[in-house]
C-alpha positions in Angstrom: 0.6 32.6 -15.7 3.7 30.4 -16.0 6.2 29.9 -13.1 10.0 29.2 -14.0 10.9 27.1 -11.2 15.0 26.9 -10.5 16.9 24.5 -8.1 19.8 26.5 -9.0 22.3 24.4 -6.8 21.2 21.2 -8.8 21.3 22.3 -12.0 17.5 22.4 -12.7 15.2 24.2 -13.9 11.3 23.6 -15.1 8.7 25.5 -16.4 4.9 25.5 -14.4 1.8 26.6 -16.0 -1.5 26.1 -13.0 -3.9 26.0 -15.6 -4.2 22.3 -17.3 -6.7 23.4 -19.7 -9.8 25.7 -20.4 -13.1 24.9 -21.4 -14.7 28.1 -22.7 -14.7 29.9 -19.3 -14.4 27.4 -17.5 -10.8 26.6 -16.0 -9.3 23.0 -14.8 -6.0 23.6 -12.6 -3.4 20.9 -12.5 -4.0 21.7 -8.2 -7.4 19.7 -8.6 -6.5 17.3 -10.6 -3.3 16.3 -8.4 -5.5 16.3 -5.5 -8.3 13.9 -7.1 -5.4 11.6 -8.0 -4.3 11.5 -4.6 -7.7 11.1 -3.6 -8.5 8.7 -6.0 -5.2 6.5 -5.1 -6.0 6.7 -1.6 -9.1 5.1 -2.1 -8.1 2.4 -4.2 -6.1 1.4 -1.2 -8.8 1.3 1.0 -11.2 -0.9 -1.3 -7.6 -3.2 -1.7 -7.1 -3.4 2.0 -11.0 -4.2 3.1 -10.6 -7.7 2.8 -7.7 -8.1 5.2 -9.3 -5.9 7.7 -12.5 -7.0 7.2 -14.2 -4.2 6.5 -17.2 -4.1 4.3 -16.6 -2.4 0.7 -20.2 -0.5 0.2 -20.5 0.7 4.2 -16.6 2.0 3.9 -17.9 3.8 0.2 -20.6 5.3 2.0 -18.1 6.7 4.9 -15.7 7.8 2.2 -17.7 9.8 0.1 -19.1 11.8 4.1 -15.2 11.7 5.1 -14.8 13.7 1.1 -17.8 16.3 2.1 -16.5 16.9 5.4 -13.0 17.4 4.9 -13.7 19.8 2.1 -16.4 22.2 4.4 -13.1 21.7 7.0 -10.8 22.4 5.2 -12.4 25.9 4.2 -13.8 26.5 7.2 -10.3 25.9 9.3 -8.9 28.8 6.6 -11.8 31.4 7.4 -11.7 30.9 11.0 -7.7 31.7 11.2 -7.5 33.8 8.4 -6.2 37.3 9.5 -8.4 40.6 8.9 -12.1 40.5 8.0 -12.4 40.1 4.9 -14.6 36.9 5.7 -16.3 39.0 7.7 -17.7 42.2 6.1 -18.0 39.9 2.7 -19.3 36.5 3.8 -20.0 35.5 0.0 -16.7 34.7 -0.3 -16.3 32.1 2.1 -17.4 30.1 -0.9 -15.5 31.3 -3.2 -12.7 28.2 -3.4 -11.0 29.2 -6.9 -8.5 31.5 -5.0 -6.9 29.0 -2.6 -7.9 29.1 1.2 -7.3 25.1 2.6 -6.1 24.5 5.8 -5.2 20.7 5.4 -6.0 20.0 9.1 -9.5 21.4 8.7 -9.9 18.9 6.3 -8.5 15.8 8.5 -10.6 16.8 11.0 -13.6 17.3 8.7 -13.3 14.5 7.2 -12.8 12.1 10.4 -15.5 13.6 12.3 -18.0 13.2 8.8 -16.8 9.7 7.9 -16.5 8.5 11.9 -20.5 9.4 12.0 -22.0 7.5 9.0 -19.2 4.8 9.9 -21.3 4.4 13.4 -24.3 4.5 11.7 -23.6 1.5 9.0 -21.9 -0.3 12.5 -18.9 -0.6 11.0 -15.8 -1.4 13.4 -15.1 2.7 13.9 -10.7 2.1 15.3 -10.4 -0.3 12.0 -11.8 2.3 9.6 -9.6 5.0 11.1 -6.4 2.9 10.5 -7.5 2.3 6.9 -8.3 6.1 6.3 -4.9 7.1 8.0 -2.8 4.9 5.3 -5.4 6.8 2.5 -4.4 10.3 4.0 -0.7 10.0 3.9 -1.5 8.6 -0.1 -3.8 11.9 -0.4 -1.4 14.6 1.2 1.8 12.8 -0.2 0.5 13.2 -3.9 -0.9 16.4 -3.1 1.1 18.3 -2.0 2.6 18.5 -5.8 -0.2 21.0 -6.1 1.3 23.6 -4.1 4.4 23.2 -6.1 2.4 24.1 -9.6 0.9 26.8 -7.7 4.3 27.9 -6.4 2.9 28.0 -2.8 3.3 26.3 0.7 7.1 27.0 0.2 9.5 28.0 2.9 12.1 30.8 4.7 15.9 31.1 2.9 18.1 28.5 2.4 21.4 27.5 1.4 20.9 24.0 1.2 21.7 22.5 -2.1 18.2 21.6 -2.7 16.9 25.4 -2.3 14.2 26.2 -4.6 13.6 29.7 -6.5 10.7 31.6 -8.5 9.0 34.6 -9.5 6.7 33.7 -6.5 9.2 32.8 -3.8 11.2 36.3 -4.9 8.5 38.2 -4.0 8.1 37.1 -0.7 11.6 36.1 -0.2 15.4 36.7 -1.2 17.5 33.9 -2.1 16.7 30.3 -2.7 13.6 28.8 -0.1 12.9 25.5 1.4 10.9 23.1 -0.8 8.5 22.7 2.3 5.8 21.0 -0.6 8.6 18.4 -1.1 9.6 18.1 2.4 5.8 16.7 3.2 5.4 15.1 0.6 8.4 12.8 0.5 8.1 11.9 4.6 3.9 11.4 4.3 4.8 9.1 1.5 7.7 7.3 3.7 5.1 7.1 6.7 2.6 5.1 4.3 5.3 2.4 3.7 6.5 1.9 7.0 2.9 2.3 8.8 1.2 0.1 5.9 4.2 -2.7 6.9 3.4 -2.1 10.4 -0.6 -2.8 9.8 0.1 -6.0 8.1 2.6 -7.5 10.1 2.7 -5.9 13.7 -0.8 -4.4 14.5 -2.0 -5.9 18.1 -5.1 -3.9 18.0 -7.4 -1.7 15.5 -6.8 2.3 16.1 -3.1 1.7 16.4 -2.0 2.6 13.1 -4.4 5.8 13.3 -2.6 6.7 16.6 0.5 6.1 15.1 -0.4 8.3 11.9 -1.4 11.0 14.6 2.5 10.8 15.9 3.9 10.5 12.8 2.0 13.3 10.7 2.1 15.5 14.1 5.7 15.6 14.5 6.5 16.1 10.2 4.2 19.4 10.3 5.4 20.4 13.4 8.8 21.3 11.7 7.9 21.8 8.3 5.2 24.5 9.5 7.9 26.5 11.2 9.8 26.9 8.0 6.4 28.2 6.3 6.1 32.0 5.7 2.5 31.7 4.9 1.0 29.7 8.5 -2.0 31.3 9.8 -2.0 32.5 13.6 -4.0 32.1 16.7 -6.2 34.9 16.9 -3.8 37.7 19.2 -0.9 35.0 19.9 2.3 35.0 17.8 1.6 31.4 17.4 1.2 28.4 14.5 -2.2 27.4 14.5 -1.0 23.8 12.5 2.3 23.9 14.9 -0.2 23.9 17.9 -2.6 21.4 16.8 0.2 19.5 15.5 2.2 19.1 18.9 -1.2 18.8 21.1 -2.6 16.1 18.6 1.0 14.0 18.9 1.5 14.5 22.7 -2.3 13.2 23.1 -1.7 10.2 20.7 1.4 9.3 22.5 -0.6 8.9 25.8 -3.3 7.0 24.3 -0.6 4.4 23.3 1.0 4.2 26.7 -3.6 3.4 27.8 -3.3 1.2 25.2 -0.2 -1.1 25.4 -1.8 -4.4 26.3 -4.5 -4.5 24.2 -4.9 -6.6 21.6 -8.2 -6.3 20.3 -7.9 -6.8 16.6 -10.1 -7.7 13.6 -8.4 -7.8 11.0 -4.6 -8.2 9.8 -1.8 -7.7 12.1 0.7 -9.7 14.8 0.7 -13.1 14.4 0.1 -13.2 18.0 -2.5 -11.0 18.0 -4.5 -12.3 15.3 -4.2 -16.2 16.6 -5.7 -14.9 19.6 -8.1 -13.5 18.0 -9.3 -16.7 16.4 -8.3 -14.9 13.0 -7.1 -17.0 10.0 -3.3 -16.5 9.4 -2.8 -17.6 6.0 0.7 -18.9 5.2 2.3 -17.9 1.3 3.3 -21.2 -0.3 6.2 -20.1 -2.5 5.1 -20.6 -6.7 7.5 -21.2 -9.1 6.5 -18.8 -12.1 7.8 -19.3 -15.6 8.2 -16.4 -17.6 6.0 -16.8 -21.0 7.9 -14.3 -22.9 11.1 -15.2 -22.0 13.3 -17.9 -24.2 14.6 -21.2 -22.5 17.9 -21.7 -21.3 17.5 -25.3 -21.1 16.1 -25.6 -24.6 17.9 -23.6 -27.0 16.1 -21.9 -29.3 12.9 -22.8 -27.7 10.6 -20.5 -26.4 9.9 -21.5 -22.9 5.8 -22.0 -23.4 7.4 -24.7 -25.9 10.4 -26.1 -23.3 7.9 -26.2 -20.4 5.7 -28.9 -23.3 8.4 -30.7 -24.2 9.1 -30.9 -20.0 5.8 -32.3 -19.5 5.8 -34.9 -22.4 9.3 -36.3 -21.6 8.3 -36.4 -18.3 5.0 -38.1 -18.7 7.3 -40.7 -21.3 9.5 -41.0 -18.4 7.3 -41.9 -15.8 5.9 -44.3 -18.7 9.0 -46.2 -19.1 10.0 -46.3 -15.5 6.6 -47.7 -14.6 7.1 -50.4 -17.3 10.3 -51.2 -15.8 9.1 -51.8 -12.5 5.9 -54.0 -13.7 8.6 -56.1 -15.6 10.7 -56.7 -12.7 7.9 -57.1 -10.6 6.7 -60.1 -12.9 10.6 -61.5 -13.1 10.3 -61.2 -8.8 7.3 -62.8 -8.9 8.6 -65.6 -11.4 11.4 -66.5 -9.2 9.7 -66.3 -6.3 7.1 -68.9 -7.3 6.8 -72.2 -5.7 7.5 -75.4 -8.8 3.7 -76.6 -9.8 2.3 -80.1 -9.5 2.8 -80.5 -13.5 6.3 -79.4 -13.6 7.3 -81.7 -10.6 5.6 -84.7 -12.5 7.4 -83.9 -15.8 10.4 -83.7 -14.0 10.1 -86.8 -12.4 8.9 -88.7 -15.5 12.5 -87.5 -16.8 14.5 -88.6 -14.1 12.8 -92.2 -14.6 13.2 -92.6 -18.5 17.3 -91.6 -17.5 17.6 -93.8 -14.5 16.2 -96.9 -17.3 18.7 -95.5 -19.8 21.3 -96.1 -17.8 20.6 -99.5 -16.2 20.0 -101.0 -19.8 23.7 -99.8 -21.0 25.0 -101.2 -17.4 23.3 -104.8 -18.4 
C-alpha cells in the first residue's frame, strides 16, 4: 500500500510505497533497510574514531554486535511491557512477531548499552570511552532512522498550522488537518547533536563518559518535546503519563548531576582538550598545512598546460635554476679567491727580473 504524502503549505507532494521489493513471499521494507543504513553508518564511525580514542577495533566489534542483539530484545521488550490491553498477554506468540511494528527506541538504547557495556567489561576495554563512541553512533542510527517512520507514515504528530505541516491517508485517519513531522523533527536535531557533540569529543573532552553524558542531556531534552506532540506514546501502566517523556526528563536531570560530580575530572584516554590530553601524557599531534595541486585541473601559470605538466616543467626550471646559480657562486668564489691570493715566489722573481732589464735600459740610453 502506497502513501501520498503532502506538505501542502510547501508545495510538495511524494508518493511512499513501504515495501522495497518481494522475494517470492518474502517481503524487504524500505523501514529495515533505512535502519541497517543507519546502523551500518554508525558503525563505520566507530571503527573511524578507534584510533583517536584508543580503542581496540575487534574488542569494540565484539561489543557492537552484543550492543545490536540487545537493543533489538529492548526495543521489543520496552513495546510489550507499555503496550496497552493484553493482547501480549493472552497470545504471547506474538511478542515475536516483529513484521507489524512494535519498537520502543529507548528499549533499544538501553538494551543495547546494558548488552554492549557487559562484553565491553569482559574484553577490558575502557567502559566511559566506549560509551562516548556508541553515543556519536546512536545519534547516526536514530538520525537516519527515523526516515523509516516517514515511509511507514508513522511516529507523526497532533495538528498544525505550521508551514511545514505534513498530510496523508494515515495521518487523516487519526487526525484532521495537516500534523507535525515529529520523524523530521528527531531526525534533523539527532543529526545536529552528532556534529556539535563529535566537535566537542575531538577538541574539548576533559574526560571519557562526557560526551555520553552529554548525549544523555541532549537526546533527553529533544524527545522530551517531540514525544508530547506524538499521538501514538505509550503510557505508564494507570498514570496519564509518557513513558519516553518520563524516562526522557529523569535520564537528563540524572545526567546533569553526574556532570556537576564530574567537573574536575580530567581522566581521558583518548582525544579531547589540549589540556587534558597533555596531562594525560597523550600525543597532541599538530596539522602541518599541505599544499595540494589539483591533477585534473589546467595551469593558470602555464597556459595551455595541464598542471601534472606545469608542476614538471616547475621542477626542471627549478633544478636548471639552482644549477646556474650554483655555478655562479663557484665562479665568483674562484675570482674571490683569485684576488684574494697572496703574489707567489715565481711571479715576484719574474717581476723583479723585469724591473732590472728596464732599470739597464735606461741607464745605457742615459750614457
Amino acid at each position: 500500500m502506497t502513501h501520498q504524502v503532502q506538505f501542502p503549505n510547501l508545495g510538495i507532494s511524494v508518493e511512499v510505497n513501504p515495501i522495497a521489493f518481494q522475494v517470492g513471499n518474502f517481503t524487504i521494507y524500505w523501514y529495515g533497510i533505512i535502519i541497517g543504513i543507519g546502523f551500518l553508518l554508525a558503525v563505520l564511525y566507530g571503527f573511524s574514531s578507534c584510533k583517536k580514542m584508543n580503542i581496540n577495533k575487534d574488542h569494540l566489534l565484539d561489543a557492537i554486535i552484543a550492543g545490536l542483539l540487545g537493543g533489538i530484545i529492548g526495543a521489543r521488550l520496552y513495546y510489550v511491557i507499555f503496550y496497552p490491553g493484553d493482547k501480549y498477554i493472552t497470545n504471547p506468540m506474538e511478542i515475536f512477531n516483529i513484521k507489524e511494528g512494535g519498537l520502543g527506541i529507548y528499549g533499544g538504547i538501553i538494551g543495547g548499552l546494558l548488552c554492549g557495556g557487559i562484553v565491553a567489561k569482559i574484553r577490558k576495554m575502557n567502559l566511559f570511552a566506549v560509551l562516548d563512541v556508541a553515543s556519536l553512533g546512536y545519534l547516526i542510527g536514530q538520525g537516519v532512522g527515523r526516515w523509516g517512520n516517514f515511509v511507514n507514515q508513522e511516529a507523526f504528530g497532533c495538528a498544525t498550522d505550521l508551514p511545514w505541516g505534513m498530510y496523508s491517508d494515515r495521518t487523516a485517519a487519526e487526525v484532521v488537518g495537516n500534523v507535525h513531522p515529529c520523524f523530521l523533527y528527531e531526525s534533523i536535531l539527532c543529526l545536529l547533536g552528532f556534529v556539535l557533540l563529535h566537535l566537542f569529543t575531538r577538541h574539548l573532552r576533559r574526560y571519557d563518559g562526557q560526551t555520553f553524558l552529554l548525549y544523555i542531556i541532549w537526546y533527553g531534552v529533544t524527545r522530551f518535546f517531540i514525544e508530547g506532540l506524538r499521538t501514538d506514546s505509550l503510557l505508564l501502566p494507570g498514570i496519564d503519563l509518557r513513558v519516553s517523556q518520563v524516562l526522557a526528563a529523569a535520564s537528563a536531570l540524572v545526567a546533569v548531576v553526574l556532570l556537576i560530580v564530574f567537573r574536575n575530572c580530567h581522566k581521558l584516554t583518548g582525544c579531547g582538550s589540549r589540556k587534558a590530553m597533555e596531562a594525560a601524557g597523550l600525543t597532541v599531534e599538530d596539522k602541518a598545512e599541505k599544499v595540494e595541486i589539483d591533477d585534473t585541473a589546467e595551469s593558470t601559470i602555464f597556459s595551455g598546460m595541464s598542471a601534472e605538466e606545469a608542476q614538471e616543467h616547475m621542477t626542471v626550471g627549478t633544478g636548471v635554476k639552482k644549477t646556474a646559480e650554483a655555478e655562479n657562486e663557484k665562479t665568483e668564489g674562484n675570482a674571490d679567491a683569485n684576488t684574494s691570493e697572496e703574489p707567489s715566489d715565481e711571479a715576484e722573481e719574474a717581476n723583479e727580473t723585469a724591473e732590472g732589464e728596464s732599470e739597464e735600459k735606461n741607464d745605457g740610453s742615459e750614457n
